[in-house]
C-alpha positions in Angstrom: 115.9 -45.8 -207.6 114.9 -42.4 -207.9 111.5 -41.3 -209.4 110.7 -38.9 -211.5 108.2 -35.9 -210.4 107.4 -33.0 -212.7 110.8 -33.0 -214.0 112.4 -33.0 -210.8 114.3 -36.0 -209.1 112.9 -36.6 -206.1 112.7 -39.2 -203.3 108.8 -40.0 -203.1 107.0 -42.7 -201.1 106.8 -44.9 -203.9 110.4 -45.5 -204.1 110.9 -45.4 -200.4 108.4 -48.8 -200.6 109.6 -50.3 -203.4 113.2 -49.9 -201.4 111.2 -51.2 -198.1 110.2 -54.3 -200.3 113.7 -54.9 -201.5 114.6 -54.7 -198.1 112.1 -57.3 -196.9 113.0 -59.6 -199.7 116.2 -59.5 -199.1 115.9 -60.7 -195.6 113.2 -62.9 -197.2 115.8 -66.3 -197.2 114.8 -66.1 -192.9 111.1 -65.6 -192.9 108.5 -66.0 -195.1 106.5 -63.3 -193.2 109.4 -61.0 -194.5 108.7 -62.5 -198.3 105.1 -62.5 -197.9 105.2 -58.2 -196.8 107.5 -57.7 -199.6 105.6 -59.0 -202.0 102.6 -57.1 -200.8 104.6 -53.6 -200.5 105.9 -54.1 -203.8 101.9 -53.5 -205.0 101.3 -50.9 -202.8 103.8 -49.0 -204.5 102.4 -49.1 -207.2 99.0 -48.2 -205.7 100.6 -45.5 -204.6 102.4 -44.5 -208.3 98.9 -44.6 -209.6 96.7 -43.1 -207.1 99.7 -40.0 -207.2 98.9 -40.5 -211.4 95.1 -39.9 -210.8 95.7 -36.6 -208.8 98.3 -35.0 -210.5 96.8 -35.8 -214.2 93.6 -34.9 -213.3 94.4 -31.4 -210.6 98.1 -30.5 -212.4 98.5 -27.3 -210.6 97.0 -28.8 -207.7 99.4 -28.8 -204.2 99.6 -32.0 -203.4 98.2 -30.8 -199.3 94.8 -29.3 -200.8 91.5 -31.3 -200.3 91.1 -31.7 -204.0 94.2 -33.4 -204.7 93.9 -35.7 -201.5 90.1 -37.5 -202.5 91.1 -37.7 -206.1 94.6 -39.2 -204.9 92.1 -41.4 -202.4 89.1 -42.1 -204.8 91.5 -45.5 -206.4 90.2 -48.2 -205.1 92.1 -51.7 -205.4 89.0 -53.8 -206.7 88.5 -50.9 -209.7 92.2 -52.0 -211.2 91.1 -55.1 -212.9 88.1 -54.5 -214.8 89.1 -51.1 -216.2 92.5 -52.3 -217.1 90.3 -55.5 -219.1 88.1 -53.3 -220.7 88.8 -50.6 -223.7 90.9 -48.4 -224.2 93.1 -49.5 -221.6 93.6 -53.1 -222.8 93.7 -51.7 -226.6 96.6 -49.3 -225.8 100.0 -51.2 -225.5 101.7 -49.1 -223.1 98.7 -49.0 -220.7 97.7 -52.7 -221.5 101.5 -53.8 -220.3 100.6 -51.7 -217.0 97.5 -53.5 -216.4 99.2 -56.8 -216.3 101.5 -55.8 -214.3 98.9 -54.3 -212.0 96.8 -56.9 -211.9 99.2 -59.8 -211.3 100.4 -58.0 -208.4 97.4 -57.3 -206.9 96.5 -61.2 -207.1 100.0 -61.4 -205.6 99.4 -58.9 -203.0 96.0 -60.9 -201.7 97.9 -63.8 -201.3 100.6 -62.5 -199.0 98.3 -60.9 -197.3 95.2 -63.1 -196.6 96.1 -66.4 -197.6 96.8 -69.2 -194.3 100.2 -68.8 -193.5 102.3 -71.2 -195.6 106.0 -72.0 -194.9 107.1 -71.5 -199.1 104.4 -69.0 -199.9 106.6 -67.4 -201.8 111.0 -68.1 -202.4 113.2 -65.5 -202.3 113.6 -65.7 -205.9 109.6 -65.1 -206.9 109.9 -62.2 -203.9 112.3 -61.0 -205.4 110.8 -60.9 -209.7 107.3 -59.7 -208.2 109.5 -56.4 -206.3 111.1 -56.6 -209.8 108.0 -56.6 -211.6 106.4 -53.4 -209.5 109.2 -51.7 -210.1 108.9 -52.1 -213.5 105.3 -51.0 -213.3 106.1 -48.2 -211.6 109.0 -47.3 -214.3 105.7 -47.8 -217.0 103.4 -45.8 -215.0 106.1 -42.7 -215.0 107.0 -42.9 -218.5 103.6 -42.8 -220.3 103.1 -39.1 -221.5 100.3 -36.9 -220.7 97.4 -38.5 -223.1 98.1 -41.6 -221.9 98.2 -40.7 -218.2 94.7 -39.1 -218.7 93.0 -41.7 -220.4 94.6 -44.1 -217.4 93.3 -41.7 -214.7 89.6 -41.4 -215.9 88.9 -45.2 -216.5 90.6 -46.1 -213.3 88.4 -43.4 -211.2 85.2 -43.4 -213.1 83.2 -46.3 -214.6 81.2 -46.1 -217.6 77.5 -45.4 -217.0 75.5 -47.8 -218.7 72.6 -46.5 -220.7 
């Protein structure tokens, strides 16, 4: 799958760990350790989509090596994703609403794999396989929304409200 950068096709690490999770749960029927790293790549690309949708929305003309664009691109943090993606606008706006739940079903995904005891049928191939499925749908989401609606997703992922 190829993404989609400023107009330009281009092979970015998103898609190289969304191929690296297809890869793992593929391979996923010999070792759950192979389902459960799938499973937890397949989030971490879309981290990745999003944290590269917080730099380039918010620094456009930014190069992608300058300072700037690096601690916006790092500022994301993983525990952030769920309560801006349940609070307005993001949960009132249908195309960023569908991301959320996709984002945060991964991420509750990804915690498993990773820190849950090591069980035998974590995960089948077949739910390896719809959760790879269902980042790269995310990730398809996340490139298509249009510059408003990347914005508005960039600010309420990286800043919280201030209460008063």
């Amino acid at each position: 799958m190829r993404m989609w950068n400023r107009g330009m096709p281009s092979v970015t690490m998103v898609s190289r760990l969304l191929d690296a999770a297809d890869q793992l749960a593929n391979e996923g029927a010999k070792s759950s350790a192979f389902k459960r790293r799938a499973v937890s790549t397949a989030y971490y690309a879309v981290f990745h989509a999003l944290a590269k949708l917080c730099a380039e929305s918010l620094l456009p003309a930014a190069d992608g090596k300058s300072e700037e664009y690096s601690r916006i691109y790092r500022a994301l943090e993983h525990r952030s994703l769920k309560p801006a993606f349940e609070k307005e606008p993001l949960k009132d706006r249908e195309a960023l609403r569908k991301i959320g739940e996709l984002v945060v079903s991964l991420y509750s995904e990804r915690q498993l794999a990773d820190y849950a005891p090591p069980l035998q049928k974590r995960y089948s191939q077949r739910e390896a396989k719809n959760l790879v499925d269902q980042a790269r749908q995310a990730v398809a989401e996340i490139n298509s929304l249009g510059k408003n609606d990347r914005r508005i997703l960039a600010t309420h992922l990286l800043f919280r409200a201030r209460q008063s």
